[in-house]
PDB file of N, CA, C and O in Angstrom:
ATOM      1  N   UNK A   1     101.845  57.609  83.564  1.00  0.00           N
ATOM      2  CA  UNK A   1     100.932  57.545  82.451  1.00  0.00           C
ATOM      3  C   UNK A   1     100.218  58.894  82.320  1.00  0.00           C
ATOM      4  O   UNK A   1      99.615  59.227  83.339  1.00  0.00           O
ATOM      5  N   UNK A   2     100.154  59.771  81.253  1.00  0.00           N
ATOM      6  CA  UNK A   2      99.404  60.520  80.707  1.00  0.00           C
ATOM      7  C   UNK A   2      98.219  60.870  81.208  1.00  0.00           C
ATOM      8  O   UNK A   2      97.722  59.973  81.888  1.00  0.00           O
ATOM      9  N   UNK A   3      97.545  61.902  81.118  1.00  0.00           N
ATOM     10  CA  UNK A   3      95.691  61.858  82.023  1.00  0.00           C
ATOM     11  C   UNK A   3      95.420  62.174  80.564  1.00  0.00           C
ATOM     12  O   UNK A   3      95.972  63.136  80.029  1.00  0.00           O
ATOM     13  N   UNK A   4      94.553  61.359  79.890  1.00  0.00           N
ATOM     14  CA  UNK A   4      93.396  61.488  79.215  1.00  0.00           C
ATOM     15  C   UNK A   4      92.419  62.767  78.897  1.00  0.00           C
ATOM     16  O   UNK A   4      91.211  62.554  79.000  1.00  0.00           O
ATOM     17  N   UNK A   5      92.785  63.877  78.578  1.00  0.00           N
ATOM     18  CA  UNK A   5      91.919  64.964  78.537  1.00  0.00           C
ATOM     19  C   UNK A   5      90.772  64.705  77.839  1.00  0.00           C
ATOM     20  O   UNK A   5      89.823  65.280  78.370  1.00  0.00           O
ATOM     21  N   UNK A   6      90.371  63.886  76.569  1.00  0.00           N
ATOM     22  CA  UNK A   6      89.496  63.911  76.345  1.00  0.00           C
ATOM     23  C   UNK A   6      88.111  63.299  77.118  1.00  0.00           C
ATOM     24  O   UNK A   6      86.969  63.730  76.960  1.00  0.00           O
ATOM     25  N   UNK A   7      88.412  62.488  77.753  1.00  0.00           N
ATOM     26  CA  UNK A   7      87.822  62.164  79.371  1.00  0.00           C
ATOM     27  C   UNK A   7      87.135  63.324  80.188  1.00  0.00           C
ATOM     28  O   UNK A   7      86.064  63.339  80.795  1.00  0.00           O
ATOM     29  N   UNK A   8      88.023  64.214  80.021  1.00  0.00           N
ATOM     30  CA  UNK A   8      87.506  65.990  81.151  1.00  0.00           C
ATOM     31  C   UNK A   8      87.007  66.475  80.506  1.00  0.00           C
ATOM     32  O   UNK A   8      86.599  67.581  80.860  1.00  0.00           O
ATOM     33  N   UNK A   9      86.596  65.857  78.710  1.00  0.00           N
ATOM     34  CA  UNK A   9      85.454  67.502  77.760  1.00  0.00           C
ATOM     35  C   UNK A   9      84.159  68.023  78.893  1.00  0.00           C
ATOM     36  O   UNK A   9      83.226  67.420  79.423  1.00  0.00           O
ATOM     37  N   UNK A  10      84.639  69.422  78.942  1.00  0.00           N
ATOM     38  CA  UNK A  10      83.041  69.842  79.849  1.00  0.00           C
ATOM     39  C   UNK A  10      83.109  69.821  81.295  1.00  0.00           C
ATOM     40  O   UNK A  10      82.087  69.489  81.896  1.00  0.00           O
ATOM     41  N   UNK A  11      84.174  70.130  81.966  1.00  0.00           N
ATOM     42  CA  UNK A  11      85.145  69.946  83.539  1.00  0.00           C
ATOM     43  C   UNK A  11      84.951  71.485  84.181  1.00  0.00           C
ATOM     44  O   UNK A  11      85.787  72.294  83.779  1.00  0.00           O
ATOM     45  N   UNK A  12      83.973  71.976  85.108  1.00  0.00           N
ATOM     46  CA  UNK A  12      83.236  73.457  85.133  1.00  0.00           C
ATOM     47  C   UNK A  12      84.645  73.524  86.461  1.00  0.00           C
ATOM     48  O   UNK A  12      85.638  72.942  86.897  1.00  0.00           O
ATOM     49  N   UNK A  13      83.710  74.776  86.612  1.00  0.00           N
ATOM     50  CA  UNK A  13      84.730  75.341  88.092  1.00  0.00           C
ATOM     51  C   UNK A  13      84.173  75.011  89.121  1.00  0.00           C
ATOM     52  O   UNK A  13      84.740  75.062  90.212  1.00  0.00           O
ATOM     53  N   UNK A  14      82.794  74.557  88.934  1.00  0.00           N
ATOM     54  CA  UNK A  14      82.354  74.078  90.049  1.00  0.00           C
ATOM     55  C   UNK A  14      82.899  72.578  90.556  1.00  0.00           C
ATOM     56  O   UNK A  14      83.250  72.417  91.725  1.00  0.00           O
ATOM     57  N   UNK A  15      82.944  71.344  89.434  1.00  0.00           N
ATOM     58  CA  UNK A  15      83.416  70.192  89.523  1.00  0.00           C
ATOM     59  C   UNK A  15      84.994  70.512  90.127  1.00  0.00           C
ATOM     60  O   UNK A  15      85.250  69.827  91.117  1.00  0.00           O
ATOM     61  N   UNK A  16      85.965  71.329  89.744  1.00  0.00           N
ATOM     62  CA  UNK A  16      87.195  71.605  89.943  1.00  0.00           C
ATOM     63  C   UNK A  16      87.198  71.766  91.646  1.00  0.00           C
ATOM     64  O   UNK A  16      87.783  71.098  92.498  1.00  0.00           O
ATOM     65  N   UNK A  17      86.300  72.934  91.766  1.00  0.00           N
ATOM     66  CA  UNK A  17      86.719  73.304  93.275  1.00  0.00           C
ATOM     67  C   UNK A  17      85.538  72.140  94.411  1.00  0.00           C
ATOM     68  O   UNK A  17      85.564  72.310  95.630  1.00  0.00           O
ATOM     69  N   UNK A  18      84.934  71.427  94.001  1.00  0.00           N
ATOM     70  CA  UNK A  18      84.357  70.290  94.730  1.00  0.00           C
ATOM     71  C   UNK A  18      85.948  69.143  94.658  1.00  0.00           C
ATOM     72  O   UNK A  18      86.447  68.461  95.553  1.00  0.00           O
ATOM     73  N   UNK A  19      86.330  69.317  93.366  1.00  0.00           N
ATOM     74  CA  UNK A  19      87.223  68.056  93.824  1.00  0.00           C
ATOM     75  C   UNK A  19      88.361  68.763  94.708  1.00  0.00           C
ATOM     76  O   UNK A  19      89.003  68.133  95.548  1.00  0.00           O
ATOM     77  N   UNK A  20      88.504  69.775  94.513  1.00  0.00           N
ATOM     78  CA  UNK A  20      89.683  70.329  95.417  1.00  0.00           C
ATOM     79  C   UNK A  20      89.732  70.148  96.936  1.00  0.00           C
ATOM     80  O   UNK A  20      90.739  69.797  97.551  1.00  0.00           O
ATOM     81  N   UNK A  21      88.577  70.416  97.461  1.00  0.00           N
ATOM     82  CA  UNK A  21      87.677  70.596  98.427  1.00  0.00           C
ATOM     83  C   UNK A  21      88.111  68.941  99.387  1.00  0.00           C
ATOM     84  O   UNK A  21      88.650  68.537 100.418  1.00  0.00           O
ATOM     85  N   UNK A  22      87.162  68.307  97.707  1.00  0.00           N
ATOM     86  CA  UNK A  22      87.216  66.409  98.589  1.00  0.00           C
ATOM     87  C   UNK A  22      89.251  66.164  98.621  1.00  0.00           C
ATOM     88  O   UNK A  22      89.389  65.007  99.018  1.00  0.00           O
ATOM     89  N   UNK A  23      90.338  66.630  98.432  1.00  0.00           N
ATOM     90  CA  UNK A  23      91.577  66.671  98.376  1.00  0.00           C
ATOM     91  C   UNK A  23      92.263  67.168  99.121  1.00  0.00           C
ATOM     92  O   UNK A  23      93.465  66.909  99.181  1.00  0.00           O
ATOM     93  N   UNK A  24      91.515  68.225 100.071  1.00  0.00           N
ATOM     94  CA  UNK A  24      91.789  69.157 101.127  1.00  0.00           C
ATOM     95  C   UNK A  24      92.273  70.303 101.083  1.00  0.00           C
ATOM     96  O   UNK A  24      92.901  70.700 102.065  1.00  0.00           O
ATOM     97  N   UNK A  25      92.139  71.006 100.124  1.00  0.00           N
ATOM     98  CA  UNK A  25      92.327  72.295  99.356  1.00  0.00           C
ATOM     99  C   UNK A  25      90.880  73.135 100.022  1.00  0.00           C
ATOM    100  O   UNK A  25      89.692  72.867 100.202  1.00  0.00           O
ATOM    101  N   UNK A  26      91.684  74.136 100.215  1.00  0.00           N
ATOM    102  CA  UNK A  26      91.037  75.316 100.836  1.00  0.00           C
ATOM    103  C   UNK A  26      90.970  76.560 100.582  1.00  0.00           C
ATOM    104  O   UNK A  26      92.083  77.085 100.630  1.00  0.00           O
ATOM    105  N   UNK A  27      89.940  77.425 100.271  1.00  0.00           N
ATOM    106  CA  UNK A  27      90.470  78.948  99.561  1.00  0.00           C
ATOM    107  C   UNK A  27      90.840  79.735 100.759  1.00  0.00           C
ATOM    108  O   UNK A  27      90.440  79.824 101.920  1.00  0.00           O
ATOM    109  N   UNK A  28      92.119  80.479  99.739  1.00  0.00           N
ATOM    110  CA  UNK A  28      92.330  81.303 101.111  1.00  0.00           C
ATOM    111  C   UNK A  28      92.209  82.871 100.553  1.00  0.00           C
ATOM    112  O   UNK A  28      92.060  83.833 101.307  1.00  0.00           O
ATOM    113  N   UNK A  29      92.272  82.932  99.545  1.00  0.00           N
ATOM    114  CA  UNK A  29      92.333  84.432  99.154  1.00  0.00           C
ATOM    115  C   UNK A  29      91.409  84.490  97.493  1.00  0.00           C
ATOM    116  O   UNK A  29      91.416  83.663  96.582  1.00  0.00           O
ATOM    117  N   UNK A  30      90.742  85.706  97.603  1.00  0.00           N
ATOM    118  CA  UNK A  30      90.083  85.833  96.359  1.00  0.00           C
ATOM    119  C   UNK A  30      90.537  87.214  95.800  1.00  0.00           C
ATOM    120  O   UNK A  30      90.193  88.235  96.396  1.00  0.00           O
ATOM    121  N   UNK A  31      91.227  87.271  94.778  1.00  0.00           N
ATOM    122  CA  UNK A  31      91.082  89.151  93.540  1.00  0.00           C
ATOM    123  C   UNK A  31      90.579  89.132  92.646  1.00  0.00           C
ATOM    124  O   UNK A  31      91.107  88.595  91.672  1.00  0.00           O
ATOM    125  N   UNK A  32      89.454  89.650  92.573  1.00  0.00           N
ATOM    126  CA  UNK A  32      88.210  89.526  91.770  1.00  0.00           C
ATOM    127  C   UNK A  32      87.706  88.164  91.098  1.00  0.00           C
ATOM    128  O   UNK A  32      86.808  87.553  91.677  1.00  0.00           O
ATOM    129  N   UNK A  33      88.322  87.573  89.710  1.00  0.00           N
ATOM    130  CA  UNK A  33      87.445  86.532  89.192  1.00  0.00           C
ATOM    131  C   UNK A  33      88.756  85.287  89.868  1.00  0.00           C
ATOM    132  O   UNK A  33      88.470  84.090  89.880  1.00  0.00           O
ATOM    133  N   UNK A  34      90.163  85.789  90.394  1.00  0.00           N
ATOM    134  CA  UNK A  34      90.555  84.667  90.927  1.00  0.00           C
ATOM    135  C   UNK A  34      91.076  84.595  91.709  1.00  0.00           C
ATOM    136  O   UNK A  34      91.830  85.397  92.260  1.00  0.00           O
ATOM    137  N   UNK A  35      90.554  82.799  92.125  1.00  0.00           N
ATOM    138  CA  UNK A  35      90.689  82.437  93.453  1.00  0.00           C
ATOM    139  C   UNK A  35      91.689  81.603  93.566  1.00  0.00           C
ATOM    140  O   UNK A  35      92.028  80.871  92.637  1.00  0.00           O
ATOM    141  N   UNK A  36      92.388  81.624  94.942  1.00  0.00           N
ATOM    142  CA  UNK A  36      93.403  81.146  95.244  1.00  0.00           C
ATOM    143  C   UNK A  36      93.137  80.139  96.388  1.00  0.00           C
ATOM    144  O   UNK A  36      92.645  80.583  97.425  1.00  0.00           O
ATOM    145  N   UNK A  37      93.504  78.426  96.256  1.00  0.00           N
ATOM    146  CA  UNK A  37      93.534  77.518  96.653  1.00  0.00           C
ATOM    147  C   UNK A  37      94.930  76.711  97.172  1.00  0.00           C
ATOM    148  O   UNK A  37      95.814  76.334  96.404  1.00  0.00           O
ATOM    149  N   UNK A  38      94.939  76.488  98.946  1.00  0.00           N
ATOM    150  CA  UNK A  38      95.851  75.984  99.097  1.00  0.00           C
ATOM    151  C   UNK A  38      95.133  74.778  99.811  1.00  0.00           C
ATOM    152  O   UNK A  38      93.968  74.494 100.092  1.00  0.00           O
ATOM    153  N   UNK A  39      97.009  73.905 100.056  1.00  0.00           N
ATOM    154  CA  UNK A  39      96.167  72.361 100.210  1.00  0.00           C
ATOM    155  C   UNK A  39      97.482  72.702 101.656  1.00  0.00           C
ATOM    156  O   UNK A  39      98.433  73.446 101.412  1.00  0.00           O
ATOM    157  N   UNK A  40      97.347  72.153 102.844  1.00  0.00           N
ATOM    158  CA  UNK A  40      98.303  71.853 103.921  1.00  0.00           C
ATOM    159  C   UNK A  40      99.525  71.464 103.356  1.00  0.00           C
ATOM    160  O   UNK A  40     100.452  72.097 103.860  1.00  0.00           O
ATOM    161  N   UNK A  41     100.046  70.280 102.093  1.00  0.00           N
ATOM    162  CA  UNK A  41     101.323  70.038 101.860  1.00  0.00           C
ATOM    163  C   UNK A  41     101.813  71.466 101.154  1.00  0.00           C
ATOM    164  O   UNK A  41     102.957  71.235 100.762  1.00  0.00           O
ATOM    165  N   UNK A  42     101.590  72.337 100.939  1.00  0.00           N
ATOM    166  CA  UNK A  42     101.756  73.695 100.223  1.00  0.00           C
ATOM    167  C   UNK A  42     101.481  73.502  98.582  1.00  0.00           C
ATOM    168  O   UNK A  42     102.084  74.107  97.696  1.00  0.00           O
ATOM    169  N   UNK A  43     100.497  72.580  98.411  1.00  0.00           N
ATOM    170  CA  UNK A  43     100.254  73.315  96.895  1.00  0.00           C
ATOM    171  C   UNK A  43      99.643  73.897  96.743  1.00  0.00           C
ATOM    172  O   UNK A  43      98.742  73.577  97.518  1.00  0.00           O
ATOM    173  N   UNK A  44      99.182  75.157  95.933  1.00  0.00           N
ATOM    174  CA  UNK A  44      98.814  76.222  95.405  1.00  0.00           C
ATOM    175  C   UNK A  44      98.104  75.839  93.919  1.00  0.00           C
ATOM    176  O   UNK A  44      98.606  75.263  92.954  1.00  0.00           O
ATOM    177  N   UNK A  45      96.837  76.343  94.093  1.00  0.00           N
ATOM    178  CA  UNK A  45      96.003  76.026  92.894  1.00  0.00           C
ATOM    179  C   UNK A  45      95.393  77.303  92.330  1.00  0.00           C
ATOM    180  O   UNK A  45      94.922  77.797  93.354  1.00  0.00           O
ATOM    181  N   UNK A  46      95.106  78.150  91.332  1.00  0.00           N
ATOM    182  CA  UNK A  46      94.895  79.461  91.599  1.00  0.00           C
ATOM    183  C   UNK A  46      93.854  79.708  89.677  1.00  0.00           C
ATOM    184  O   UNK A  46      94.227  79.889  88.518  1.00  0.00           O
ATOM    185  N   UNK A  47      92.622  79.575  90.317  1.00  0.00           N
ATOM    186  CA  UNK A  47      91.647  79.494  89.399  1.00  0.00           C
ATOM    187  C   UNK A  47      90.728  80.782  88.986  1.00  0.00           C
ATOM    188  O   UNK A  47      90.251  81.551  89.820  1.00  0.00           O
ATOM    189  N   UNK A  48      90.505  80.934  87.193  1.00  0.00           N
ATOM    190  CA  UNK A  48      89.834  82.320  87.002  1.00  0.00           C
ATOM    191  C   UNK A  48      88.430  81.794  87.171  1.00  0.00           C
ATOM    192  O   UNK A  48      88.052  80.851  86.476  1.00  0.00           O
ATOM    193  N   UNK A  49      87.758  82.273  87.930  1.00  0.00           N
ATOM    194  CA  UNK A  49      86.696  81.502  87.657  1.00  0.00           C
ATOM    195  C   UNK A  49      85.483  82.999  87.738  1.00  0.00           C
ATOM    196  O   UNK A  49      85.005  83.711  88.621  1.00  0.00           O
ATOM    197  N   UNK A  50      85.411  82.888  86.327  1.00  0.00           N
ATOM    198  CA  UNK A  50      84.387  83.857  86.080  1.00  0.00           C
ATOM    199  C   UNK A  50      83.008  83.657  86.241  1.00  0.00           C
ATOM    200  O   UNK A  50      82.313  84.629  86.537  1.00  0.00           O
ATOM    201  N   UNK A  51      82.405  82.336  86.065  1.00  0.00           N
ATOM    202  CA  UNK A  51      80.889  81.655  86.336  1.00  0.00           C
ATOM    203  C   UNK A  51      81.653  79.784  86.923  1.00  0.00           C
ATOM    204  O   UNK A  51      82.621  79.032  86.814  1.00  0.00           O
ATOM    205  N   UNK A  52      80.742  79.895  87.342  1.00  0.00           N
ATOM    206  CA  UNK A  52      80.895  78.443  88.244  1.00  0.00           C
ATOM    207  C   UNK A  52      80.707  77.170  87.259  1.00  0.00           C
ATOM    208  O   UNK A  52      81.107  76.019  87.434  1.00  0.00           O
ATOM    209  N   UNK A  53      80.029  77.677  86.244  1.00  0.00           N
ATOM    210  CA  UNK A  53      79.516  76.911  85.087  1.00  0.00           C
ATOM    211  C   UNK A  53      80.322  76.603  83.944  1.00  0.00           C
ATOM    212  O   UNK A  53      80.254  75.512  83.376  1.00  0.00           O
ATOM    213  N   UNK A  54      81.345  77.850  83.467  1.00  0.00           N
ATOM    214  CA  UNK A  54      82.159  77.920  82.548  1.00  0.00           C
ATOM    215  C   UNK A  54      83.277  76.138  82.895  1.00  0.00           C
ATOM    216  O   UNK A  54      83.702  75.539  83.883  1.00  0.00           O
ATOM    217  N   UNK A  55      83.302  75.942  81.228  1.00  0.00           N
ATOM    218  CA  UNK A  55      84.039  74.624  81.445  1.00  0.00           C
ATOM    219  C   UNK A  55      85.820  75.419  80.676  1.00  0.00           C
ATOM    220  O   UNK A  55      86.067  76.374  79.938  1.00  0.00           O
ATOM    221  N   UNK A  56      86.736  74.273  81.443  1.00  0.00           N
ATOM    222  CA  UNK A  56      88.315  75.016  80.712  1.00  0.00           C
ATOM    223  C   UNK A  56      88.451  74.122  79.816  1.00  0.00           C
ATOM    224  O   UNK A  56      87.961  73.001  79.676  1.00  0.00           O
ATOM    225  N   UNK A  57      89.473  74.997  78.969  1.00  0.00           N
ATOM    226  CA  UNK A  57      89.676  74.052  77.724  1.00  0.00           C
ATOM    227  C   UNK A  57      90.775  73.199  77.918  1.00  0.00           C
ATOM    228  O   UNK A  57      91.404  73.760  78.815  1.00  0.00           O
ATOM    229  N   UNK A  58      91.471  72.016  77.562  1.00  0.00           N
ATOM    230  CA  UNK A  58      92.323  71.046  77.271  1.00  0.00           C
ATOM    231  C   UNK A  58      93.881  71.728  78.008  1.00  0.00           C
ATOM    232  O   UNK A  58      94.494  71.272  78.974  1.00  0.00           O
ATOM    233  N   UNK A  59      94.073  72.424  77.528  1.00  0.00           N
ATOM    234  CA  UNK A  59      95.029  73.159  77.614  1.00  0.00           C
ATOM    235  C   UNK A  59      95.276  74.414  79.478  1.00  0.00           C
ATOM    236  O   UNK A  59      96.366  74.898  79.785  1.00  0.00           O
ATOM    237  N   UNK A  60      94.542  74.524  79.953  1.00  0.00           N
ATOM    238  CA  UNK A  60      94.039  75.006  80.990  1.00  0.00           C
ATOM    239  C   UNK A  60      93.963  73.714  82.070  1.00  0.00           C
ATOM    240  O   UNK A  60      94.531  73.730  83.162  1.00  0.00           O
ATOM    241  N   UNK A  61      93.333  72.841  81.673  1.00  0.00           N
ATOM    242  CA  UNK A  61      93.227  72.125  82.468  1.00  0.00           C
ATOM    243  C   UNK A  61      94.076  71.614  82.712  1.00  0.00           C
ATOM    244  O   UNK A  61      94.260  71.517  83.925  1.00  0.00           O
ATOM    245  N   UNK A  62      95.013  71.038  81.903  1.00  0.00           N
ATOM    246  CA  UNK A  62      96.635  70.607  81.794  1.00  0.00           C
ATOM    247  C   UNK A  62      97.635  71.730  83.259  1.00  0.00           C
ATOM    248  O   UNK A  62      98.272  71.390  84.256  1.00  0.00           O
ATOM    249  N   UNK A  63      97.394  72.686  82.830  1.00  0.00           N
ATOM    250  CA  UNK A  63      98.061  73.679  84.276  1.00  0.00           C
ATOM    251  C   UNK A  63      97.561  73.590  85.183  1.00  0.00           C
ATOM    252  O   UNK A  63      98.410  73.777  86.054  1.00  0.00           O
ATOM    253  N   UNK A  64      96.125  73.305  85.857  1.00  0.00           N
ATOM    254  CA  UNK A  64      95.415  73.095  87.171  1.00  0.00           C
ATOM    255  C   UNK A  64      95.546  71.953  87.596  1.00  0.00           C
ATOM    256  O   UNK A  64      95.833  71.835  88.787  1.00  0.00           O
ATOM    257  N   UNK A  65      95.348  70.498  86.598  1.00  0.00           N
ATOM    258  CA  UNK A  65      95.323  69.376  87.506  1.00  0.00           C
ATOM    259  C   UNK A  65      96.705  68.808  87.557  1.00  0.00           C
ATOM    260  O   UNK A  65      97.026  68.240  88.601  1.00  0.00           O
ATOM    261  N   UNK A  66      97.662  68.888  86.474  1.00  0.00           N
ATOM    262  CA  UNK A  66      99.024  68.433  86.536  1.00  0.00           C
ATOM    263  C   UNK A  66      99.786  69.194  87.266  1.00  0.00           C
ATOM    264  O   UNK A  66     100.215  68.710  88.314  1.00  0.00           O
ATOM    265  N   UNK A  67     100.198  70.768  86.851  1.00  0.00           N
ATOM    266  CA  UNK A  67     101.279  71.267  87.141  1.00  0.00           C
ATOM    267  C   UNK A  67     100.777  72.194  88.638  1.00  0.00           C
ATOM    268  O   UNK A  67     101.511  72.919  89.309  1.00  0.00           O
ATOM    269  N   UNK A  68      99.554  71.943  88.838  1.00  0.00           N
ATOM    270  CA  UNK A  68      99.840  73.279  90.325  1.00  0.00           C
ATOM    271  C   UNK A  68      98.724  71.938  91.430  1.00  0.00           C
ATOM    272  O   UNK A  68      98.790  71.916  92.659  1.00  0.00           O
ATOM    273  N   UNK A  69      98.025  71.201  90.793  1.00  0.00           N
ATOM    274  CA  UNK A  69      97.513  70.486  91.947  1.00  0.00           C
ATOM    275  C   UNK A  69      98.195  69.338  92.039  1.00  0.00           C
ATOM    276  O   UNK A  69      97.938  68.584  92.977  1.00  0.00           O
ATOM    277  N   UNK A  70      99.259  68.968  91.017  1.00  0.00           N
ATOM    278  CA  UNK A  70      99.966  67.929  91.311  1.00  0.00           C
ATOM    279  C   UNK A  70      99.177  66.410  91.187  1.00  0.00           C
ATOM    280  O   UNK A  70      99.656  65.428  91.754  1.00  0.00           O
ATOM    281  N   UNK A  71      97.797  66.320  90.308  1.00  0.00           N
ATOM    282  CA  UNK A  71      97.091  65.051  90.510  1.00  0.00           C
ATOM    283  C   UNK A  71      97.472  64.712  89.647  1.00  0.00           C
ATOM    284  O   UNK A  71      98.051  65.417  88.821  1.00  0.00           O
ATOM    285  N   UNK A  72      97.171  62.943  89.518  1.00  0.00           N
ATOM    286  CA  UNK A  72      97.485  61.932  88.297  1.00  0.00           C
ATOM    287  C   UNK A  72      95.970  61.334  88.157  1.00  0.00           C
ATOM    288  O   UNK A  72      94.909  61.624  88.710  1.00  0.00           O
ATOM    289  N   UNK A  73      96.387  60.254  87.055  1.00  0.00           N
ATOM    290  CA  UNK A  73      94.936  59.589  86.845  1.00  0.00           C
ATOM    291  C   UNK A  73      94.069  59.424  88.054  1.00  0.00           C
ATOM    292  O   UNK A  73      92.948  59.840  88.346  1.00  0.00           O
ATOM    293  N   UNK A  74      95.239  58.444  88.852  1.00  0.00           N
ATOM    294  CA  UNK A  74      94.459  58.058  90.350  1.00  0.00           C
ATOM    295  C   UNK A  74      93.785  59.042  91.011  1.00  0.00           C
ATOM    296  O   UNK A  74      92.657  58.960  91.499  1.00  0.00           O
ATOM    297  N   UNK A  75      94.730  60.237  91.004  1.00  0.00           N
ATOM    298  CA  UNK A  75      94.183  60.786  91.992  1.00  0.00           C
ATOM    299  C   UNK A  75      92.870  61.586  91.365  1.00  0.00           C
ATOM    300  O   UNK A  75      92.138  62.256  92.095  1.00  0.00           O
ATOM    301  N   UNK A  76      92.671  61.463  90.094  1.00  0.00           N
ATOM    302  CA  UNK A  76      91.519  62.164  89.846  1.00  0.00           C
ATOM    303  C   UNK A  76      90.186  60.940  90.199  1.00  0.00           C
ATOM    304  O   UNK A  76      89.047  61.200  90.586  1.00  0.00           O
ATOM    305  N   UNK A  77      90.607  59.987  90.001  1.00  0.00           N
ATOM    306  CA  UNK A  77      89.451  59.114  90.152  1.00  0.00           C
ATOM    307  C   UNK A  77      89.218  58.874  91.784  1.00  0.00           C
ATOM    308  O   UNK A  77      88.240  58.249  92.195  1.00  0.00           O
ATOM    309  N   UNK A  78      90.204  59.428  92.647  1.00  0.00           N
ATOM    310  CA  UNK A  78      89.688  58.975  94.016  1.00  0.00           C
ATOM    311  C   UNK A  78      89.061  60.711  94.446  1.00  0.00           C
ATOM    312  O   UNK A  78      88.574  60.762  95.575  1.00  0.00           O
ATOM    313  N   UNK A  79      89.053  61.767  93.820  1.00  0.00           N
ATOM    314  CA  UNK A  79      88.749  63.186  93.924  1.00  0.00           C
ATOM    315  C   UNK A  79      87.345  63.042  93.253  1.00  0.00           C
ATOM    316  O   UNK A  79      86.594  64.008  93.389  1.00  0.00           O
ATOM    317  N   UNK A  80      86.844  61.854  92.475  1.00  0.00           N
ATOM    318  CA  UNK A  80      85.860  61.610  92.337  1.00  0.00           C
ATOM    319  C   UNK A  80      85.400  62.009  90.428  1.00  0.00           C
ATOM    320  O   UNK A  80      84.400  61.736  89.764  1.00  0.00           O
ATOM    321  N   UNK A  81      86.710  62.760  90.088  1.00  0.00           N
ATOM    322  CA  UNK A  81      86.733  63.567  88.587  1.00  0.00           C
ATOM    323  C   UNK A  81      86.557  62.407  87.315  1.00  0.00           C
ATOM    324  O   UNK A  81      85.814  62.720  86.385  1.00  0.00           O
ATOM    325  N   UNK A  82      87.105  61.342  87.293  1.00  0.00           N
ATOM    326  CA  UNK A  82      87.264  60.577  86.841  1.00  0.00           C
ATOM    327  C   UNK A  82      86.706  59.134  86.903  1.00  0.00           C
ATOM    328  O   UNK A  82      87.528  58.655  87.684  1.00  0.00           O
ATOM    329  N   UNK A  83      85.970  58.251  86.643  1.00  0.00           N
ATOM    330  CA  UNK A  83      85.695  57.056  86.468  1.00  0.00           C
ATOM    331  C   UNK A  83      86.550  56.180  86.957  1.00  0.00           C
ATOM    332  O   UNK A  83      86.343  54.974  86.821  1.00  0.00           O
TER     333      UNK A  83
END
């Protein structure tokens, strides 16, 4: 099933790398505004994060939580992102 983006309007870098964090994602390397996040099974998460505050748009977020952190609905709601 699909993840709901309109659900994530307003999803900062701070909420991102707390849920990463509660998922077991760990930074391992920073070049300048981005940071690079790995998890023990080898996924790779790799975020611009210019202010901690800045929220991503629809489209952005689609590449961080689907295609490089590999989460689904569930797993956003047990990462705490989701309801």
């Amino acid at each position: 099933m699909p993840i709901d983006y309109s659900k994530l309007r307003g999803l900062t870098a701070r909420k991102i790398i707390s849920a990463l964090a509660r998922d077991g994602f760990f930074l391992r390397s920073q070049s300048g505004s981005h940071q690079r996040y790995y998890h023990p099974d080898g996924r790779k998460v790799t975020l611009a994060v210019h202010s901690q505050d800045n929220t991503f748009p629809p489209k952005t977020l689609k590449k961080i939580l689907e295609n490089q952190a590999k989460w689904t609905e569930e797993d956003l709601k047990r990462v705490k992102i989701l309801k």
